[in-house]
N, C-alpha and C positions, 0 to 999 in steps of 0.2 A: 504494500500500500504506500501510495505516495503521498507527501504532504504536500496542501497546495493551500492558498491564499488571495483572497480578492475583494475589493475594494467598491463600493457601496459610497462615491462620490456626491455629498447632498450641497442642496441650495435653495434657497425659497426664494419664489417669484411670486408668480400667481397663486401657486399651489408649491408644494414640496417637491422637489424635482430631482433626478437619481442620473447621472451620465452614465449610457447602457453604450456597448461600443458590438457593432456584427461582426464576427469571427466570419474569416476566408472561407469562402466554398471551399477553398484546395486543402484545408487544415482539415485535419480525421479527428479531432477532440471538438463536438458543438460544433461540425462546421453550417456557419448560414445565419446560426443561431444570434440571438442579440442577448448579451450577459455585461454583468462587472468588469473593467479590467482585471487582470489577475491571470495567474500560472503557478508552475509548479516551484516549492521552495529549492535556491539550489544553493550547492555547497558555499557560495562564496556569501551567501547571506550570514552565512555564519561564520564567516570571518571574527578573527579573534578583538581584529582592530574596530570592525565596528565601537567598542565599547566606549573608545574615544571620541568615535564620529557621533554621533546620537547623544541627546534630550532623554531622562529618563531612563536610561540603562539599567539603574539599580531597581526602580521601579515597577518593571518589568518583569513577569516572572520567566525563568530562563526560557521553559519551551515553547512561550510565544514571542522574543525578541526577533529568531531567522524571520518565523510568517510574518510578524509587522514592518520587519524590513522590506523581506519580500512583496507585501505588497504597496507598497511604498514604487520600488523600482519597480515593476509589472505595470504600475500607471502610467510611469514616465514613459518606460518604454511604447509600451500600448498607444496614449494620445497625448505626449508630450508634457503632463500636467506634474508638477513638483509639490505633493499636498506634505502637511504638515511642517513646513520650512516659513520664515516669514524671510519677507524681503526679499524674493526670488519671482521676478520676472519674466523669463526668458521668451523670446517668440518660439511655440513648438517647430517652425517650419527650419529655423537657426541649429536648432540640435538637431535633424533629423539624422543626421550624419552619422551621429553622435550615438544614436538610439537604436542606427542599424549594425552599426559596430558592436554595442552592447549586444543584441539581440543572434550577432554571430558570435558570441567567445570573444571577440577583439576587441574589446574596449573594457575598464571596469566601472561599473555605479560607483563604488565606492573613492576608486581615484579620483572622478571629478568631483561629487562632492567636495573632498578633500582639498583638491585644486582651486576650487569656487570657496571655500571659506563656508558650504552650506551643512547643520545641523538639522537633521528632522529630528523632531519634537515623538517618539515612540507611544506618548501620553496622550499624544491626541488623537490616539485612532480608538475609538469603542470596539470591544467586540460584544457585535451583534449576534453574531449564532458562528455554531461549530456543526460542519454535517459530512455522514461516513456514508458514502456507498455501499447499500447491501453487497454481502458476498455474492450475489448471482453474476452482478454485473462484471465483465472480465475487467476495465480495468477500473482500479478504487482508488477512490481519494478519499484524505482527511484533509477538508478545509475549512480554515476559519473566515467567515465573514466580518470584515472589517467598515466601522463607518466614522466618515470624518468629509467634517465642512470643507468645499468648497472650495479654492483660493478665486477671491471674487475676479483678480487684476488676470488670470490665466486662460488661455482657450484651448480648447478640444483639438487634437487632430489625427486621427488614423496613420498609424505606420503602415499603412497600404501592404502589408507581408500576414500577421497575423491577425489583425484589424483593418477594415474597409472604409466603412464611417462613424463617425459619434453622433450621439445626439442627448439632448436632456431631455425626458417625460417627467411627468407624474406618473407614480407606482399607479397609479388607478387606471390610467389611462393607458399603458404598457400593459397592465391585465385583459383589459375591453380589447384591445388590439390580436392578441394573443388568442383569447378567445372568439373574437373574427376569423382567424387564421392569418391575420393581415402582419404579424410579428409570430419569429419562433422563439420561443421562451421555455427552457427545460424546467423540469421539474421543481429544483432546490433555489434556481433563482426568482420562480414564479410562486412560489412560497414566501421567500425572504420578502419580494415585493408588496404581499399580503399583506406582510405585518410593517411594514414600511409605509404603507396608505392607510393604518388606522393613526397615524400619526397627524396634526397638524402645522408641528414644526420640527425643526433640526433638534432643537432644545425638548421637546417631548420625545420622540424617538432616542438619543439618548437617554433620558430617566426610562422610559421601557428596557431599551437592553441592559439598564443596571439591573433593574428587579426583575429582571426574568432570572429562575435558577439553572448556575451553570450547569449545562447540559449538551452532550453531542448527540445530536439527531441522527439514527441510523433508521431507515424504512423499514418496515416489516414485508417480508412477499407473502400477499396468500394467494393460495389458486380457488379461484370461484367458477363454475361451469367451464371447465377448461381453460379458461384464462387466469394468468398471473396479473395482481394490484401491488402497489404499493399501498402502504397505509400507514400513516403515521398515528402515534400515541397519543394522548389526551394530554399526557404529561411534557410534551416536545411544546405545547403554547401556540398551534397554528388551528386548531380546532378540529373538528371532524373529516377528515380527507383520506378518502379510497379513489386510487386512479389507476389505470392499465400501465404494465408495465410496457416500456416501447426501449430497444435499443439502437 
């Protein structure tokens, strides 16, 4: 099972609105799909140096510092956005360079930080929910859902490789879509967006994922007239949900 990590970008406009980015047709993990930035944790998240680089190190408990790193650089890289840093500007179109190099092994997040004088603040990311892929599914992940405001001065932009385009919704209206079939939205992120639209602000979604009790959400499979569901527990916090499983 892989660790993976993804980020839950909010902002209030009109409504409470979430940057969703659509994954390449050409990608074999969600491709088409419209999800979080986010990917898989990798070794260099856990770099030792981090500990210098980063807000809140001590803070932190150890087994969530990689994923909040990780999804920290999964942003960047994905639509050029730098969250949790203040005073950080950049035009995404300026590092694209920068994000492709990243995204082959050739370049590191952590040097340029390092280089730019920039600190992310690890304190600022809430974790919203933690969820495990049933064993059925071939491959599994453990990842943590991550949420943290905005940076208002920053814009969106697809690294055109593993991301196409961005956009900001409201969680309400990414569901309505979704159930059109007019957006594809998997399961765990169409969930997460559930409890992300009973919200009316950034500041209340926050106090939700504090008093929700820490839990990883792992689906149950049952087989009903020959078909398999997923279902999740009463105790997971997202209410009554039985749905087909699809892979």
């Amino acid at each position: 099972m892989r660790t993976a990590s993804t980020m839950m970008l909010v902002r209030e406009a009109s409504a409470v609105e979430v940057l969703m980015v659509k994954r390449n047709h050409a990608i074999d993990h969600f491709s088409g799909a419209m999800v979080f930035p986010g990917g898989k944790v990798e070794p260099s998240d856990a770099d030792p140096a981090w500990a210098g680089q980063v807000q809140g190190w001590d803070d932190i408990p150890e087994a969530e510092r990689s994923p909040r790193i990780s999804a920290i650089r999964e942003t960047f890289e994905e639509c050029g956005i730098l969250p949790a840093v203040h005073g950080y500007a950049a035009d995404p179109g300026g590092t694209m360079a920068l994000r492709s190099a990243m995204d082959r092994g050739e370049a590191s997040f952590l040097a340029y930080l390092q280089a730019q004088g920039l600190q992310p603040d690890l304190r600022a990311l809430t974790l919203f929910a933690r969820w495990r892929t049933p064993p059925v599914v071939p491959k599994r992940f453990d990842t943590y859902f991550y949420l943290v405001e905005a940076p208002a001065e920053q814009v969106a932009q697809a690294d055109g490789r593993e991301t196409v385009s961005a956009e900001w919704i409201a969680a309400g209206t990414a569901l309505d879509l979704a159930a059109r079939g007019e957006r594809t939205i998997v399961f765990p992120t169409r969930m997460n967006l559930s409890l992300l639209a009973r919200s009316a602000s950034l500041a209340d979604a926050v106090r939700a994922a504090a008093l929700r009790p820490a839990r990883v959400v792992e689906p149950m499979v049952e087989l009903q007239g020959g078909q398999r569901f997923l279902r999740l527990q009463d105790a997971d916090g997202y209410g009554p949900v039985l749905e087909p499983l699809r892979f």
